[in-house]
C-alpha positions as a LaTeX table, in Angstrom:
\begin{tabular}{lrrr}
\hline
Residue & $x$ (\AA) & $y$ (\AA) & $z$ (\AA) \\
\hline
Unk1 & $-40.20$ & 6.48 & $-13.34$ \\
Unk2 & $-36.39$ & 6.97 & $-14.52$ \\
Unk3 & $-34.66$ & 9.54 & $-12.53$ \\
Unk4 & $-31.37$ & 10.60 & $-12.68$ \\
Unk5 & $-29.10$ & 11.73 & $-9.47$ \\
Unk6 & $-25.88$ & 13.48 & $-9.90$ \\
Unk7 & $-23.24$ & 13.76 & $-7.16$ \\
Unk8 & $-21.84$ & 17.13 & $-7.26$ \\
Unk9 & $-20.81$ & 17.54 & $-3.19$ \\
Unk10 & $-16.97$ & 17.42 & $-3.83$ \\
Unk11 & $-15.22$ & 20.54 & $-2.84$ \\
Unk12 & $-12.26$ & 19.98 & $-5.81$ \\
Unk13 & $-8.91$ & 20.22 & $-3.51$ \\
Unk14 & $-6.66$ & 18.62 & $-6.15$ \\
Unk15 & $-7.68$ & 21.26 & $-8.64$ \\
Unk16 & $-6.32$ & 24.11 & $-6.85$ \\
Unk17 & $-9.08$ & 26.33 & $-7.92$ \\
Unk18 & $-11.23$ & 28.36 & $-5.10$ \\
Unk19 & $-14.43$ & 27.11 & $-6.35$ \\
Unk20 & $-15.09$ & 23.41 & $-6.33$ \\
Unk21 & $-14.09$ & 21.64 & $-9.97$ \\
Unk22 & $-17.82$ & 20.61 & $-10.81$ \\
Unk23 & $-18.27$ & 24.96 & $-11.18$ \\
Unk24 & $-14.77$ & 25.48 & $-12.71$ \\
Unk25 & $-16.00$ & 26.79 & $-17.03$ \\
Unk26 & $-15.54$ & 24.66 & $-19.43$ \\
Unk27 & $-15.86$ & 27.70 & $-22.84$ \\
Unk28 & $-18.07$ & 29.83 & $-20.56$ \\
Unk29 & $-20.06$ & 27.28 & $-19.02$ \\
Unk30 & $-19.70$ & 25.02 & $-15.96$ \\
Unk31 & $-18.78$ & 21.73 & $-16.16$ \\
Unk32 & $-22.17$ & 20.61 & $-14.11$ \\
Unk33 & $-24.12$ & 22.45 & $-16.78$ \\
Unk34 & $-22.17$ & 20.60 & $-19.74$ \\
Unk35 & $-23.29$ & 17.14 & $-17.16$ \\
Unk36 & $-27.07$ & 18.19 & $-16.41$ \\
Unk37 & $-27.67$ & 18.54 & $-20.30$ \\
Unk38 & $-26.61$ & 15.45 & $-21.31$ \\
Unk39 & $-28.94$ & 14.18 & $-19.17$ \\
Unk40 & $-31.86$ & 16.42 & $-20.05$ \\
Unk41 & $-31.52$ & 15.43 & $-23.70$ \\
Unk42 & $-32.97$ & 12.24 & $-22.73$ \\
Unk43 & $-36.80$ & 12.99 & $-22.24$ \\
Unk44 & $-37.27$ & 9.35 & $-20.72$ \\
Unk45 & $-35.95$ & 10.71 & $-17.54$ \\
Unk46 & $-38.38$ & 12.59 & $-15.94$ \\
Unk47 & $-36.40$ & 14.45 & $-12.80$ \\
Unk48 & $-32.61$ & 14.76 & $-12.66$ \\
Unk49 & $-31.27$ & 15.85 & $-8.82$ \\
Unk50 & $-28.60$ & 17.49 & $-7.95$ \\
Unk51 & $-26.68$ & 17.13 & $-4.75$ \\
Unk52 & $-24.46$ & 19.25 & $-3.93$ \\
Unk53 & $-22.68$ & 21.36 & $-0.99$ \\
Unk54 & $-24.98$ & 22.60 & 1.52 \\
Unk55 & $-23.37$ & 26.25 & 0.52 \\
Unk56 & $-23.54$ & 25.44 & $-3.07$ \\
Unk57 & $-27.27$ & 25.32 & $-3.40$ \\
Unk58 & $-27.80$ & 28.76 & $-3.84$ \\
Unk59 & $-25.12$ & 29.28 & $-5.87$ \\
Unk60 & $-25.81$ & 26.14 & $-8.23$ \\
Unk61 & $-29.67$ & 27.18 & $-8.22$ \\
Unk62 & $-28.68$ & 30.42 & $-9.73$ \\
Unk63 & $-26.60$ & 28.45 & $-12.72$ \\
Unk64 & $-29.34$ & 26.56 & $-13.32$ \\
Unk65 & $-31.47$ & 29.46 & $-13.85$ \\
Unk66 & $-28.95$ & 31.18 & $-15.96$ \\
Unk67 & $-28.19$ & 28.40 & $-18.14$ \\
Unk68 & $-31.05$ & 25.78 & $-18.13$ \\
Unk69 & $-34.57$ & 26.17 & $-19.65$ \\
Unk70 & $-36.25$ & 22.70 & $-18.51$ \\
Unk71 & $-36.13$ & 23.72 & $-15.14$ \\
Unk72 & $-38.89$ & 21.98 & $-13.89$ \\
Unk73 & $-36.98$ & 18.66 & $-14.70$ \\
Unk74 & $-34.35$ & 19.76 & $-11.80$ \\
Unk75 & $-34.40$ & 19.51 & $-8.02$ \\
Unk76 & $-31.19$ & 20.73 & $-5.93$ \\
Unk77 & $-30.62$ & 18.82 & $-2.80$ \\
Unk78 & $-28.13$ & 19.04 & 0.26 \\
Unk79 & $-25.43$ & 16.22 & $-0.79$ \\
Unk80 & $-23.87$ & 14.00 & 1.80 \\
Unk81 & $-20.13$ & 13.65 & 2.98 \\
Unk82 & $-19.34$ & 11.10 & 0.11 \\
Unk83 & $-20.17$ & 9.90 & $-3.21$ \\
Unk84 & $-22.59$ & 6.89 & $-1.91$ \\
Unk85 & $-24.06$ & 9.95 & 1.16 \\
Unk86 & $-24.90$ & 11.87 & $-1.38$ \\
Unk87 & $-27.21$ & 9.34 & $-3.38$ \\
Unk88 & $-28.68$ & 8.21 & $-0.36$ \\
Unk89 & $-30.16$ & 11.57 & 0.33 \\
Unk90 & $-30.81$ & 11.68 & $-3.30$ \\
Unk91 & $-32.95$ & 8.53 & $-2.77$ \\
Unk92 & $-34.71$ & 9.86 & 0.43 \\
Unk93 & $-35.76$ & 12.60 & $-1.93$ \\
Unk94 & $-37.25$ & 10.92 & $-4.41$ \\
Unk95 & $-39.51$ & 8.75 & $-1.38$ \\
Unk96 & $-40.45$ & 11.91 & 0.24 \\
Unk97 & $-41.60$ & 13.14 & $-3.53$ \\
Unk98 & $-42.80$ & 10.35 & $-5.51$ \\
Unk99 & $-42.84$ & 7.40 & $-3.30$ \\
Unk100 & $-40.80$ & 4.24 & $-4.34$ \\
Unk101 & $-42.90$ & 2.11 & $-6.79$ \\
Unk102 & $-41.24$ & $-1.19$ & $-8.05$ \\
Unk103 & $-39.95$ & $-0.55$ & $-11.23$ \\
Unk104 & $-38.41$ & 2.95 & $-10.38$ \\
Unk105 & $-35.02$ & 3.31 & $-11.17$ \\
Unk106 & $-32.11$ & 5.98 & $-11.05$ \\
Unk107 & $-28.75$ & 6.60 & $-12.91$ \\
Unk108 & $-26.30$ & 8.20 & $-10.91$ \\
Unk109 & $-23.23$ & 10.14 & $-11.87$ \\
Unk110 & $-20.52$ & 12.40 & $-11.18$ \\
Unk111 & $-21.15$ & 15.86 & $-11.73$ \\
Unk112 & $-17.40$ & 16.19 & $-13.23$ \\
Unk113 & $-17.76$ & 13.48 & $-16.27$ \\
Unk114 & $-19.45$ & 16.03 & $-18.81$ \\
Unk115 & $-18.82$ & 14.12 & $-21.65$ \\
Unk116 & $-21.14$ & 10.96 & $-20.92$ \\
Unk117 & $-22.73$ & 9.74 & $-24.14$ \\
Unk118 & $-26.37$ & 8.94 & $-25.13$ \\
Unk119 & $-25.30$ & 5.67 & $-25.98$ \\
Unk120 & $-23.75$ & 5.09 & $-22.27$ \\
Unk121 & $-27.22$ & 6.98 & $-20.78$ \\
Unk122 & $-28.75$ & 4.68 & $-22.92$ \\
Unk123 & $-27.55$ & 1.36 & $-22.01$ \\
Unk124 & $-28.08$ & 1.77 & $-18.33$ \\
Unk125 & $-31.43$ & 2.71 & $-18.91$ \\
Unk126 & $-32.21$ & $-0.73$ & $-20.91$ \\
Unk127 & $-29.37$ & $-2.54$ & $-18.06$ \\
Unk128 & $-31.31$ & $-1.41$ & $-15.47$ \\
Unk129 & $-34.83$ & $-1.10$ & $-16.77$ \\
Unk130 & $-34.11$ & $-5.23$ & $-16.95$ \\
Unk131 & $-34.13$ & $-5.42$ & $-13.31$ \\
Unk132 & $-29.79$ & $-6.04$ & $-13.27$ \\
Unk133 & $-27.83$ & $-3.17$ & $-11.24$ \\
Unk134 & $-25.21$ & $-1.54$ & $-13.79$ \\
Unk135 & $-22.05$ & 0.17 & $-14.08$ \\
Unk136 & $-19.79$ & 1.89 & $-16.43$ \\
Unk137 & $-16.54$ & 0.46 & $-17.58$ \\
Unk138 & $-13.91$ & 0.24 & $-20.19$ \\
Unk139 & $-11.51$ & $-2.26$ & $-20.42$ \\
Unk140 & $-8.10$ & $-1.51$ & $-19.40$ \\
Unk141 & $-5.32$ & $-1.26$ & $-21.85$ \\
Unk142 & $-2.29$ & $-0.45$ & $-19.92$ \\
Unk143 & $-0.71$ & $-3.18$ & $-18.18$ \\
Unk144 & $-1.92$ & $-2.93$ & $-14.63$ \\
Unk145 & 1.02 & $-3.87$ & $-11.35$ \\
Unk146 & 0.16 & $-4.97$ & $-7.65$ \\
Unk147 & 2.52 & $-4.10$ & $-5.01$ \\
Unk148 & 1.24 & $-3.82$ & $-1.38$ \\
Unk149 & 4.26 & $-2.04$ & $-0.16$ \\
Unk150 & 3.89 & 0.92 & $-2.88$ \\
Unk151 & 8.35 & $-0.06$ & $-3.45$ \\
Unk152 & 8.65 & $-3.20$ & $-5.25$ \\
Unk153 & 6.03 & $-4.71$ & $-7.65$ \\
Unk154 & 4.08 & $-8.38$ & $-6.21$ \\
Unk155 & 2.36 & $-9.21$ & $-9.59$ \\
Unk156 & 1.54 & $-8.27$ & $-12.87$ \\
Unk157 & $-2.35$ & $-8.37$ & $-12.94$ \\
Unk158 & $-4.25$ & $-9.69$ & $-16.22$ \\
Unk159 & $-5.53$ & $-6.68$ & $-18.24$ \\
Unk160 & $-8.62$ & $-8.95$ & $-20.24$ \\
Unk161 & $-10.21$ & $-9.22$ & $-16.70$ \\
Unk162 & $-9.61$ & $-5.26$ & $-15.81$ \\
Unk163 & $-11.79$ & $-2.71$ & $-16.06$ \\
Unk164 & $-11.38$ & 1.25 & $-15.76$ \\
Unk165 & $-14.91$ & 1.95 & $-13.71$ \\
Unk166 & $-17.00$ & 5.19 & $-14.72$ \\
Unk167 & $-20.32$ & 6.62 & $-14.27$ \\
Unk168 & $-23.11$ & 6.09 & $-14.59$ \\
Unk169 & $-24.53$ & 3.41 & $-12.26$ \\
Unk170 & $-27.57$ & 2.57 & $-12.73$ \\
Unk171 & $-30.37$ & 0.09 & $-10.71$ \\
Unk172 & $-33.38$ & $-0.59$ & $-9.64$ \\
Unk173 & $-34.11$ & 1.50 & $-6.54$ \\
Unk174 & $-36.05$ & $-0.83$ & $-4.39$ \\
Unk175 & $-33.44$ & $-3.49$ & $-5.38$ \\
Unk176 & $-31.29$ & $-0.88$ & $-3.97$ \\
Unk177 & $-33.08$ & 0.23 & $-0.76$ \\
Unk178 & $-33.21$ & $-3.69$ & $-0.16$ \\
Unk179 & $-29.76$ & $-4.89$ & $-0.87$ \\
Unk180 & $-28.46$ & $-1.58$ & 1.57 \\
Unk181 & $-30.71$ & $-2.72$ & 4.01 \\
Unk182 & $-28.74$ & $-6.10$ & 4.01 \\
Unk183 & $-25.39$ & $-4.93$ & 4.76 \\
Unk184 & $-23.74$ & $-5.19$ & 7.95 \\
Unk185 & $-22.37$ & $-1.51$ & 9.34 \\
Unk186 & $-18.72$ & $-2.62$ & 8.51 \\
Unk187 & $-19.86$ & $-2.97$ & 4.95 \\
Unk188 & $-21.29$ & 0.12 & 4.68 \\
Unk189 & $-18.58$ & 2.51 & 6.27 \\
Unk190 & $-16.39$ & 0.55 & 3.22 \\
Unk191 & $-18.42$ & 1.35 & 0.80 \\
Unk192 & $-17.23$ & 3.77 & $-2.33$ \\
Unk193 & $-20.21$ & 3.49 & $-4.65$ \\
Unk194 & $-23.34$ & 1.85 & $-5.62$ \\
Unk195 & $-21.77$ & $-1.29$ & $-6.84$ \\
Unk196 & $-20.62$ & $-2.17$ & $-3.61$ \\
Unk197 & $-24.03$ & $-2.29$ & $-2.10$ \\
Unk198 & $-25.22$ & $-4.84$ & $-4.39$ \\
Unk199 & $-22.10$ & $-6.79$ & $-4.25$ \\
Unk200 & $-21.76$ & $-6.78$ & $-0.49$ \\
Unk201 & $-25.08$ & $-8.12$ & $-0.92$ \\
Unk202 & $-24.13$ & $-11.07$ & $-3.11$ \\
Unk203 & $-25.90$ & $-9.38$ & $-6.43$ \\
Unk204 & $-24.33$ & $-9.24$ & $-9.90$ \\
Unk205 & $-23.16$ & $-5.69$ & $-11.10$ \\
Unk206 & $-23.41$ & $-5.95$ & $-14.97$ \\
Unk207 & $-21.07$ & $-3.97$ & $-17.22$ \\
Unk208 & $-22.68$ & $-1.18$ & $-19.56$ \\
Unk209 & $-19.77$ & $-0.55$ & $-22.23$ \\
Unk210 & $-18.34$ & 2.96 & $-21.27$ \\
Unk211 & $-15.81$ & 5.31 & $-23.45$ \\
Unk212 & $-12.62$ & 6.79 & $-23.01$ \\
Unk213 & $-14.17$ & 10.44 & $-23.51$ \\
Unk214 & $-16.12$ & 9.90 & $-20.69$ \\
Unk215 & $-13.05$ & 11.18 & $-18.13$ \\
Unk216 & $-13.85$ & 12.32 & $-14.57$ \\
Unk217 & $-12.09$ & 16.17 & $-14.09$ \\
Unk218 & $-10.60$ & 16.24 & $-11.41$ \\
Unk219 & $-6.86$ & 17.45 & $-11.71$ \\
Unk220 & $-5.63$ & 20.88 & $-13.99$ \\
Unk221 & $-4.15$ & 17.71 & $-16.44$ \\
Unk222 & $-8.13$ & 16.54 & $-16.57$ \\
Unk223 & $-9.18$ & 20.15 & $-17.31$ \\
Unk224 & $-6.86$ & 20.15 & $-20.10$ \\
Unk225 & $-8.23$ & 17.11 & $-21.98$ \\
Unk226 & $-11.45$ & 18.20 & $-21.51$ \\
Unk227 & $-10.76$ & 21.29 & $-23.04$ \\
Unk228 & $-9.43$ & 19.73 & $-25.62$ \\
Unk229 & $-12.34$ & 17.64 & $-25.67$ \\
Unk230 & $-14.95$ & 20.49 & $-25.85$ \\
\hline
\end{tabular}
């Protein structure tokens, strides 16, 4: 099966709002509504879940209802503290519901990049459907500088090798489940994402071509692109 799990826990404190950013309106609907679709449009993936605040789930079960009419295709789950908490539980789900057969696999993505294309959800399906783990990226066109002290600049790093990561990531979820299983506990209170699993675990991380629309909101600046955007 193909399932999708969106990370949607965040409570938003750089936006300044007093709801969290992934339930700020984007023209009169929520941003994790503008998300959800784009993965609905996709009829290859056959449950999407949502994880999200444990006092969001009411609230986000009622947007659902209000704005979504496949909602069969949508479970609401109790996120975690963090991005990679979050699809962990996300990933317990899916045992408890469906089991984990080999050639499951999962996208996961941040509730706050609305503007993911079909052609991104695309090529992590067929990246991951091959058995390789996958991420998002775009190259990085600004010229990037390392300084360790935050004062003075070390080095000027080499753009062709940089990469601006998004979302989705996509993998195999055994492959997952296995590689996690791997890592030492230091390794896993580092971790900041799926990618890190499989590379703490010594497995390539291919790159799905991303897009610069594809922005993650998470500052009043953000809001206004993707207003802009809309």
């Amino acid at each position: 099966m193909i399932f999708a799990g969106i990370a949607a826990g965040g409570i938003g404190s750089r936006m300044g709002f007093d709801i969290p950013k992934q339930f700020i309106k984007l023209k009169g609907k929520p941003i994790i509504i503008w998300t959800v679709e784009k993965f609905l449009a996709d009829s290859r993936i056959e449950k999407i879940y949502l994880g999200v605040h444990s006092e969001r789930i009411g609230y986000t079960e009622s947007l659902v209802n209000e704005y979504i009419e496949q909602k069969e295709r949508i479970c609401i789950i109790k996120g975690g503290k963090d991005r990679n908490s979050t699809v962990l539980r996300i990933i317990e789900k899916i045992s408890e519901d469906y089991g984990i057969n080999p050639d499951d696999i999962i996208l996961t993505h941040d509730a706050v990049r609305p503007f993911v294309t079909d052609k991104i959800i695309n090529g992590n399906i067929q990246t991951a459907l091959s058995g390789k783990p996958c991420t998002t990226a775009v190259k990085a066109t600004d010229t990037i500088l390392y300084s360790e002290n935050g004062t003075e600049t070390e080095k000027t790093l080499d753009r062709n090798c940089l990469y601006h990561a998004q979302t989705p990531q996509s993998f195999n979820i055994k492959t997952f489940i296995d590689a996690y299983s791997r890592l030492t506990e230091k390794q896993k209170s580092s971790l900041t994402d799926a990618c890190g699993v499989f590379n703490g675990a010594g497995i390539p991380v291919s790159i799905v071509e991303g897009d610069v629309s594809n922005i993650k909101i998470t500052t009043p600046y953000d809001l206004k692109i993707a207003e802009a955007l809309i």
